[in-house]
FIDRENVO-482613 format. One record per atom (N, C-alpha, C): atom name; x negated, y negated, z. Coordinates in pm, 1 decimal, always signed. Example, Ala and Ser with C-alpha at 12.3 -4.5 7.8 and 13.67 -1.06 7.14 Angstrom:
2
+------+----------+----------+----------+
! site !        x !        y !        z !
+------+----------+----------+----------+
!    N !  -1319.0 !   +569.0 !   +780.0 !
!   CA !  -1230.0 !   +450.0 !   +780.0 !
!    C !  -1320.0 !   +330.0 !   +780.0 !
!    N !  -1285.0 !   +225.0 !   +708.0 !
!   CA !  -1367.0 !   +106.0 !   +714.0 !
!    C !  -1290.0 !     -3.0 !   +787.0 !
+------+----------+----------+----------+
! end
This chain:
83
+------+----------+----------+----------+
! site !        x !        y !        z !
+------+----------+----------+----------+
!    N !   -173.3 ! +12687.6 ! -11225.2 !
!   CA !    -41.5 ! +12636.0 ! -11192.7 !
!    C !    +66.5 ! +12709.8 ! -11273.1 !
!    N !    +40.4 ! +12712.0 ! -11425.6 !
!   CA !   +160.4 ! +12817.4 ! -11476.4 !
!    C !   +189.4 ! +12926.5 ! -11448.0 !
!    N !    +66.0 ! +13002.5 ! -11408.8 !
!   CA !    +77.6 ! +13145.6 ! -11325.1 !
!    C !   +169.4 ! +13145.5 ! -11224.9 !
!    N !   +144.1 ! +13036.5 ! -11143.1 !
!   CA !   +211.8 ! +13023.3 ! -11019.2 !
!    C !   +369.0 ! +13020.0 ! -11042.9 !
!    N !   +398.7 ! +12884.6 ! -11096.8 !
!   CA !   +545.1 ! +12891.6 ! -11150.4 !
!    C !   +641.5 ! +13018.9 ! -11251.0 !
!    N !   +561.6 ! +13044.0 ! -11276.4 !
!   CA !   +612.0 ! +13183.7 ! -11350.5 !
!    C !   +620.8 ! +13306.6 ! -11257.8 !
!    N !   +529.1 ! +13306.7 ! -11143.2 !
!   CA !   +559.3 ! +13389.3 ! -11023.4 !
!    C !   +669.6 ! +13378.8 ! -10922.5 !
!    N !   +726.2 ! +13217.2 ! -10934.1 !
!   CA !   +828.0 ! +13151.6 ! -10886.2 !
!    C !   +906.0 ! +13169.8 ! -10927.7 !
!    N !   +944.9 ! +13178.4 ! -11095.1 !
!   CA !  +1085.0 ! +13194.8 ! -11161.4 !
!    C !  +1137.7 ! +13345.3 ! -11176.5 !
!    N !   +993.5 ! +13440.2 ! -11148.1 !
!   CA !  +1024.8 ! +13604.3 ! -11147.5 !
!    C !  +1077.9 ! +13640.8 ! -10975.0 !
!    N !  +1032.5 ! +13558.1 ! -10939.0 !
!   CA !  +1092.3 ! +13616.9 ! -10783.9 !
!    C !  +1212.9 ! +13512.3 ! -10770.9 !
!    N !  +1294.1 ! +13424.9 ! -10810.9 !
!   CA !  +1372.3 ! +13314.8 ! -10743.5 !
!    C !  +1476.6 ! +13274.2 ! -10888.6 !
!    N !  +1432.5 ! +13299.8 ! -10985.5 !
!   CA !  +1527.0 ! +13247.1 ! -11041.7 !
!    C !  +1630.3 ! +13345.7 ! -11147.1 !
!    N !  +1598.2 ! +13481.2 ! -11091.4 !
!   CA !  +1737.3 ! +13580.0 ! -11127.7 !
!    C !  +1773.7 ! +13604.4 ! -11288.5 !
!    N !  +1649.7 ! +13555.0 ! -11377.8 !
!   CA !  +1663.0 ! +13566.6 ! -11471.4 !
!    C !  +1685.3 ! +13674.7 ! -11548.0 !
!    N !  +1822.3 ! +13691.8 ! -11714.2 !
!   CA !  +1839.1 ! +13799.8 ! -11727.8 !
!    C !  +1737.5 ! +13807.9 ! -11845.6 !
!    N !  +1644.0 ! +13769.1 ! -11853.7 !
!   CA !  +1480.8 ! +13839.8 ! -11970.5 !
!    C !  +1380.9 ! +13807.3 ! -11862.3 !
!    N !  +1278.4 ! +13855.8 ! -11961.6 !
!   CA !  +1153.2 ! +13894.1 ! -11872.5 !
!    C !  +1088.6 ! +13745.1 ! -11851.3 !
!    N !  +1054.3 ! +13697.9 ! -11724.2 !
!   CA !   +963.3 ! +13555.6 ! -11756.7 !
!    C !   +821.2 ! +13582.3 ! -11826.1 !
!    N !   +767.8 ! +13677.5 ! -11812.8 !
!   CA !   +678.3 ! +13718.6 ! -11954.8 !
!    C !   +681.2 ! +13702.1 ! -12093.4 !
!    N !   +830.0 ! +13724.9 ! -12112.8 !
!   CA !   +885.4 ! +13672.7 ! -12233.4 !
!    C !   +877.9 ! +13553.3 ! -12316.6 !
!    N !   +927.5 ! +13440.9 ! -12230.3 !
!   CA !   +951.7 ! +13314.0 ! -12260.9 !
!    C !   +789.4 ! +13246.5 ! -12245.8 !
!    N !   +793.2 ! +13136.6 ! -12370.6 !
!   CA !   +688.5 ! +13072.2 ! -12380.5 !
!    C !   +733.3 ! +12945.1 ! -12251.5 !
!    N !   +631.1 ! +12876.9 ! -12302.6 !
!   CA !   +627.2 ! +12745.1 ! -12247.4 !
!    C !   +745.1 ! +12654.8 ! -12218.8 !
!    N !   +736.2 ! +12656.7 ! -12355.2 !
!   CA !   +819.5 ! +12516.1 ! -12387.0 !
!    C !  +1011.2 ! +12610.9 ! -12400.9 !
!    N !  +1032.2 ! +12757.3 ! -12393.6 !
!   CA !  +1156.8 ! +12804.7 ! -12408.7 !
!    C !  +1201.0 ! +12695.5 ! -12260.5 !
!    N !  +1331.7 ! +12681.3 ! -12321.2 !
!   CA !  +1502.7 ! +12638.8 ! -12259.2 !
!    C !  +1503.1 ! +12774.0 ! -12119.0 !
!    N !  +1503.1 ! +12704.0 ! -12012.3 !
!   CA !  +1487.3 ! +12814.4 ! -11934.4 !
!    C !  +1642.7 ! +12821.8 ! -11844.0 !
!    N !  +1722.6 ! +12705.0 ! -11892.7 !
!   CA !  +1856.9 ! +12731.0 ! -11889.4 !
!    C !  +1949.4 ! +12849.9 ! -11971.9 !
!    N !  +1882.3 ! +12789.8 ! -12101.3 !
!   CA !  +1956.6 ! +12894.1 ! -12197.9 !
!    C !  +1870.2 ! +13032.1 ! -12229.3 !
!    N !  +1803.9 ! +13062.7 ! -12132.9 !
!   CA !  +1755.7 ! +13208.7 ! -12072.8 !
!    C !  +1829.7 ! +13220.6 ! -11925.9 !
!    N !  +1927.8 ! +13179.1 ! -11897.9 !
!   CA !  +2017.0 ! +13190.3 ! -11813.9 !
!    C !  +1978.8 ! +13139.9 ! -11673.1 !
!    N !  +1893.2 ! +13031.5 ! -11661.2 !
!   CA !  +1874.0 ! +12978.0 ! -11533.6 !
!    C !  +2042.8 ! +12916.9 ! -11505.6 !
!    N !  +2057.9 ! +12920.1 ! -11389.4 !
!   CA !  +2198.0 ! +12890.4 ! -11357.7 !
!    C !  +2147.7 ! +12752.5 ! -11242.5 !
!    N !  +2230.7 ! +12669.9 ! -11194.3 !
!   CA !  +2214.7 ! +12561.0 ! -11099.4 !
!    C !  +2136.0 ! +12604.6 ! -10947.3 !
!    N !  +2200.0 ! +12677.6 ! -10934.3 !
!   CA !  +2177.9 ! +12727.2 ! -10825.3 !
!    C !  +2033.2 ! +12782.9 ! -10772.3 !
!    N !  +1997.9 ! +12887.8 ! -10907.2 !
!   CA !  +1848.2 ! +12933.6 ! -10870.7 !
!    C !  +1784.4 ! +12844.2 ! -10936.5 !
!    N !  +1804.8 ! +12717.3 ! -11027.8 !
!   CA !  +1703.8 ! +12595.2 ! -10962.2 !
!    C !  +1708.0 ! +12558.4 ! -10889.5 !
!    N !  +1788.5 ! +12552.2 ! -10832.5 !
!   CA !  +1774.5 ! +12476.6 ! -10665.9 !
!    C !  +1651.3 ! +12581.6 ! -10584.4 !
!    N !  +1699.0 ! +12736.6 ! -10595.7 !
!   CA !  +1553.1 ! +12810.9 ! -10521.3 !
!    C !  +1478.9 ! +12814.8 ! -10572.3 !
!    N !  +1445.8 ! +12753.8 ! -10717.3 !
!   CA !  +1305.8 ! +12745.2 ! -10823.9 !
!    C !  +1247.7 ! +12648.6 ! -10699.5 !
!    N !  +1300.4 ! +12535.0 ! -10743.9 !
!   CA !  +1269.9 ! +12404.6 ! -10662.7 !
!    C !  +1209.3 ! +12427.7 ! -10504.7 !
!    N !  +1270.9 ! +12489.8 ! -10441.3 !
!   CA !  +1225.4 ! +12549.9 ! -10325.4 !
!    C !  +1112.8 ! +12563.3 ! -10308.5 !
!    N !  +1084.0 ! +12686.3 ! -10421.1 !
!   CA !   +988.5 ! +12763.8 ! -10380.8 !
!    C !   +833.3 ! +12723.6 ! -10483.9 !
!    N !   +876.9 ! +12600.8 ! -10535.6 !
!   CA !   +813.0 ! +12502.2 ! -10619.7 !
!    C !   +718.3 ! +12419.1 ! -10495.1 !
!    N !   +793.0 ! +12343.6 ! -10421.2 !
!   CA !   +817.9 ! +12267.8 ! -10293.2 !
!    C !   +662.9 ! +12371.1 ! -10203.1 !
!    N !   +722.6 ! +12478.5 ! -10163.9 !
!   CA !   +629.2 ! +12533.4 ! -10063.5 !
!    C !   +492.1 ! +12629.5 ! -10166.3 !
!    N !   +522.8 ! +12647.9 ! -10243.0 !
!   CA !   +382.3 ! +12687.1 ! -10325.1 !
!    C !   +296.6 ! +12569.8 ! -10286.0 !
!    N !   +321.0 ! +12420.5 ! -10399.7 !
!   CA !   +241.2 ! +12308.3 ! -10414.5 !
!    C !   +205.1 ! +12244.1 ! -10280.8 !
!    N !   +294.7 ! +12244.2 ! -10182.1 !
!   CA !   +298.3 ! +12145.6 ! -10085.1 !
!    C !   +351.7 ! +12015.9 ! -10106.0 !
!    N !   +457.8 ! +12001.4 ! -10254.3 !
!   CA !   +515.4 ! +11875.1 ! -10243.4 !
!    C !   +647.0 ! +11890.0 ! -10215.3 !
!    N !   +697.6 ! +11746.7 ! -10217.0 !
!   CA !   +863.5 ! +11760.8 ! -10164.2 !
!    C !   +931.9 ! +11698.5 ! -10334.7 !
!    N !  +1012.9 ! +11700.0 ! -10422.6 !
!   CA !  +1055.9 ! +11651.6 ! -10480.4 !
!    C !  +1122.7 ! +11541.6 ! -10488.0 !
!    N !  +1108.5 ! +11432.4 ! -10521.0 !
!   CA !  +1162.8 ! +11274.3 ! -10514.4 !
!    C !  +1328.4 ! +11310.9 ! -10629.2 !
!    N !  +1383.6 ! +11176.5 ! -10547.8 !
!   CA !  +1517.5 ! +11231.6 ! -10598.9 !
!    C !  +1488.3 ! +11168.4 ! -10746.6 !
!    N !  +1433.3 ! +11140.5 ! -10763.1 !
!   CA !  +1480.8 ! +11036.4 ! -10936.8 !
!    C !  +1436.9 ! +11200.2 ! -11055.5 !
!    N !  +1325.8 ! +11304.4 ! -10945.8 !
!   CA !  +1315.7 ! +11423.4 ! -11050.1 !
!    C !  +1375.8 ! +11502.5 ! -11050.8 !
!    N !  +1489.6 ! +11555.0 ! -10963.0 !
!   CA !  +1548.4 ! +11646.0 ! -10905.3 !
!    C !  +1693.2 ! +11647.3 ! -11018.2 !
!    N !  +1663.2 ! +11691.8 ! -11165.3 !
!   CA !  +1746.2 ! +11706.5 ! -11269.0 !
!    C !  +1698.3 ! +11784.0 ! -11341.8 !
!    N !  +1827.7 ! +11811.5 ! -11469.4 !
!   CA !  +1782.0 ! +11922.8 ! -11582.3 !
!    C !  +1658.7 ! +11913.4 ! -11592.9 !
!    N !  +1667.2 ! +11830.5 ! -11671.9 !
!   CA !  +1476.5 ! +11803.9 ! -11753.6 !
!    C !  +1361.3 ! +11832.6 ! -11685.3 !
!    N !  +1385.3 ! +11789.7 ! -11556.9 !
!   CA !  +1219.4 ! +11883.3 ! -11486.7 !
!    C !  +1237.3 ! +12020.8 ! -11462.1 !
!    N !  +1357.6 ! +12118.2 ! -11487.5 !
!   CA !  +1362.8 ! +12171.8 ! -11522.5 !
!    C !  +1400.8 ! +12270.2 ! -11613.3 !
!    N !  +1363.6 ! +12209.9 ! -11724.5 !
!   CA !  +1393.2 ! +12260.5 ! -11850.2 !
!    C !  +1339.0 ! +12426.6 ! -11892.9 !
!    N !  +1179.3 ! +12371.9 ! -11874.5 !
!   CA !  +1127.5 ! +12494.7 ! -11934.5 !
!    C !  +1004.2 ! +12483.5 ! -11871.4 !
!    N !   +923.1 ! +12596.6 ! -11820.4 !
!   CA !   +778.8 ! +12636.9 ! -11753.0 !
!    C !   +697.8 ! +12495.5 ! -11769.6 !
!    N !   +686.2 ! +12467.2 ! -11898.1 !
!   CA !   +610.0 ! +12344.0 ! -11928.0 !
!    C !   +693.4 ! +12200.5 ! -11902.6 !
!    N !   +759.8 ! +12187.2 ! -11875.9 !
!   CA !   +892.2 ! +12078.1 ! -11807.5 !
!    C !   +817.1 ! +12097.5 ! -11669.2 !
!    N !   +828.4 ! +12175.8 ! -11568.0 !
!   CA !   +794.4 ! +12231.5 ! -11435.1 !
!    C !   +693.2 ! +12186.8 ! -11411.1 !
!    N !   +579.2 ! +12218.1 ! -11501.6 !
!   CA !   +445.0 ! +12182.7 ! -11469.4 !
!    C !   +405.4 ! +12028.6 ! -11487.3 !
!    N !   +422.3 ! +11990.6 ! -11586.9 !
!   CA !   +459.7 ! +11811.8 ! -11619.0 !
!    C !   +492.2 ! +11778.9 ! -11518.1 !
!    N !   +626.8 ! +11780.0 ! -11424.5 !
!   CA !   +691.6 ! +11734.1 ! -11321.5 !
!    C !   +639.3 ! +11779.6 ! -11215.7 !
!    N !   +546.0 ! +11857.8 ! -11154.3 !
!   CA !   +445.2 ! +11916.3 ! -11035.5 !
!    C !   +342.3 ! +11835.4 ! -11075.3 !
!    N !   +269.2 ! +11804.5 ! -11166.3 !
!   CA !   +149.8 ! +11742.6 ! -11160.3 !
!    C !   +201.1 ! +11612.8 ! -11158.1 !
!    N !   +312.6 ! +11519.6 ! -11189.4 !
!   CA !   +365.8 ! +11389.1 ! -11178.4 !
!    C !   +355.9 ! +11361.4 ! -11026.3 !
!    N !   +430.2 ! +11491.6 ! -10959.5 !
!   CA !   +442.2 ! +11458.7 ! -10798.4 !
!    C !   +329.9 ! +11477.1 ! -10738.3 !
!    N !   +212.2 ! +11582.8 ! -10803.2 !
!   CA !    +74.4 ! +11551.8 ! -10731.6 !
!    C !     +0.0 ! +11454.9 ! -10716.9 !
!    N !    -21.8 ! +11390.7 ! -10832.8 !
!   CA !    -97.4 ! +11277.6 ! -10907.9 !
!    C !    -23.3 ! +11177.2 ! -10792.5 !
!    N !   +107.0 ! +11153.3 ! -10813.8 !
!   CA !   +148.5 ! +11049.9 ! -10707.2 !
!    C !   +132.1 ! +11008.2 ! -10547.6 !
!    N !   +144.4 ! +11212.7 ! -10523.1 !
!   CA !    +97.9 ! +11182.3 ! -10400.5 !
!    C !    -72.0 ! +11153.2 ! -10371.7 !
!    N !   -144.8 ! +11194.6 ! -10500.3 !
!   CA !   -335.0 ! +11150.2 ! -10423.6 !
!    C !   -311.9 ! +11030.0 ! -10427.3 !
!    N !   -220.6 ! +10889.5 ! -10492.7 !
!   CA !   -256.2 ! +10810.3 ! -10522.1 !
!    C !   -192.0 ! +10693.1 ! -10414.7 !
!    N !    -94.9 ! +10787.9 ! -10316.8 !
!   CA !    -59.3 ! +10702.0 ! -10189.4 !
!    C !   -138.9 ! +10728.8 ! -10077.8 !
+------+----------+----------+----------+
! end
């Protein structure tokens, strides 16, 4: 799954350092994620996993940082095996 999302933020989220760079837990705002290419993070979050994002996650904090992302993808997986 981190592979994946990190393949997501190198193609979609226009970042000015390398996503190789940044650990886990780095601020992936203040590596210059801007609003916008979370919104195509999110996207392309969406059609990787096969989930849709619920509005109560659809804020900073799930996407904070790689490990924020993944927390909040396995929240929406887990939820959906369990409906």
């Amino acid at each position: 799954m981190n592979e994946t999302i990190r393949a997501i933020l190198r193609k979609l989220a226009n970042l000015p350092v390398a996503v190789e760079d940044l650990t886990d837990d780095a601020d992936l705002y203040a590596a210059g994620l801007s609003s916008f290419a979370s919104v195509q993070v999110m996207l392309g979050i969406e059609e990787s996993f096969d989930i849709e994002f619920p509005d109560n996650l659809l804020n900073r904090k799930s996407f904070a940082s790689i490990q924020a992302i993944e927390a909040t993808v396995r929240q929406i997986v887990k939820a959906n095996e369990a409906a």
